[in-house]
VEXRO-838085 format. One record per residue (C-alpha): y, x, z. Coordinates in steps of 0.1 Angstrom, whole numbers, plus 5000, padded with zeros to 4 digits. Layout:
BEGIN
    v    u    w
    Y    X    Z
...
END
This chain:
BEGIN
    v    u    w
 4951 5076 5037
 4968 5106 5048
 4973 5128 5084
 4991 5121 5113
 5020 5144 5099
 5025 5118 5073
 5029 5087 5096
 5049 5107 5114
 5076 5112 5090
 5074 5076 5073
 5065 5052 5103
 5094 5058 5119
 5119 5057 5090
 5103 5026 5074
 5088 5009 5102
 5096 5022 5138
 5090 4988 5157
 5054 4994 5149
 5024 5017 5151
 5012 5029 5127
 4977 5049 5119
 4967 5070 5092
 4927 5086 5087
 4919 5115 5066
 4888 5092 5048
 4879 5064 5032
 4871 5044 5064
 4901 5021 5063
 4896 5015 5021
 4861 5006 5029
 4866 4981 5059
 4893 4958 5041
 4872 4959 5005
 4896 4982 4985
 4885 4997 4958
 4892 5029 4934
 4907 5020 4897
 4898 5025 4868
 4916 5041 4836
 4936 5007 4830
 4947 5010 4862
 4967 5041 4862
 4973 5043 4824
 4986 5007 4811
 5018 4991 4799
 5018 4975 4835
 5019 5005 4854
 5047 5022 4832
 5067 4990 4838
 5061 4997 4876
 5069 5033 4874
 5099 5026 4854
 5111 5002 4881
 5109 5021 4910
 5128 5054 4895
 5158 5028 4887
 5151 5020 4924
 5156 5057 4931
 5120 5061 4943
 5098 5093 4934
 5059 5100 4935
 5051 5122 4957
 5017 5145 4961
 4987 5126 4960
 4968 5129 4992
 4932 5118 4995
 4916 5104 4968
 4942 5088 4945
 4923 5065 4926
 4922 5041 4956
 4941 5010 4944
 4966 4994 4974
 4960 4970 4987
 4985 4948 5014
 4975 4929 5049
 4993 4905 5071
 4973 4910 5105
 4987 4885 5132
 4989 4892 5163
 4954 4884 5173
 4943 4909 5152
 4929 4877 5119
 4942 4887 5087
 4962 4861 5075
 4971 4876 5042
 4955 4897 5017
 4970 4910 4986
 4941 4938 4963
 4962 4956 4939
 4955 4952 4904
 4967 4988 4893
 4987 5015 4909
 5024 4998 4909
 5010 4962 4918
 5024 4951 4949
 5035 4916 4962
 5074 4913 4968
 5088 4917 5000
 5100 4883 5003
 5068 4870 4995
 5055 4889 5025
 5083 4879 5045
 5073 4845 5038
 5038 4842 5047
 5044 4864 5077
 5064 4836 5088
 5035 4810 5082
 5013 4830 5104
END
């Protein structure tokens, strides 16, 4: 969720092969079944671990755009346009590793 200003400065750093989309609603949330969280899922021992983890990482939160209780969640969409991969975040730090991706990327 965010505005095209925002792709605009990540896409192309983190992913310039591709195109990317962003909307300024929930549209997107709502089409592939993600959901907002809870208490527990922004205030556990399992999100501190997360957060911990990614400032060792050097990464930083930014500003929340949108509403930032949505959970993440992460797709593989082949080329055909079928998900072949869905991963629905169980808190705000949950997501799969990139070699797990990598690998079922591969399988599709």
């Amino acid at each position: 969720m965010g505005e095209p200003k925002h792709i605009e400065r990540y896409c192309g750093k983190l992913a310039p092969s591709l195109t990317c989309l962003a909307r300024d609603d929930e549209t997107a949330y709502d089409a592939y079944g993600l959901r907002e969280g809870g208490l527990k899922a922004f205030a556990s021992m399992d999100v501190i671990k997360a957060g911990l983890r990614a400032l060792t990482q050097g990464h930083m939160q930014g500003k929340g755009i949108g509403n930032v209780k949505m959970l993440p969640g992460t797709f593989i969409v082949d080329t055909s346009g079928k998900i072949t991969y869905t991963y629905y975040s169980q808190h705000a730090g949950d997501h799969p590793e990139p070699e797990q991706l990598l690998n079922m990327a591969k399988q599709a």
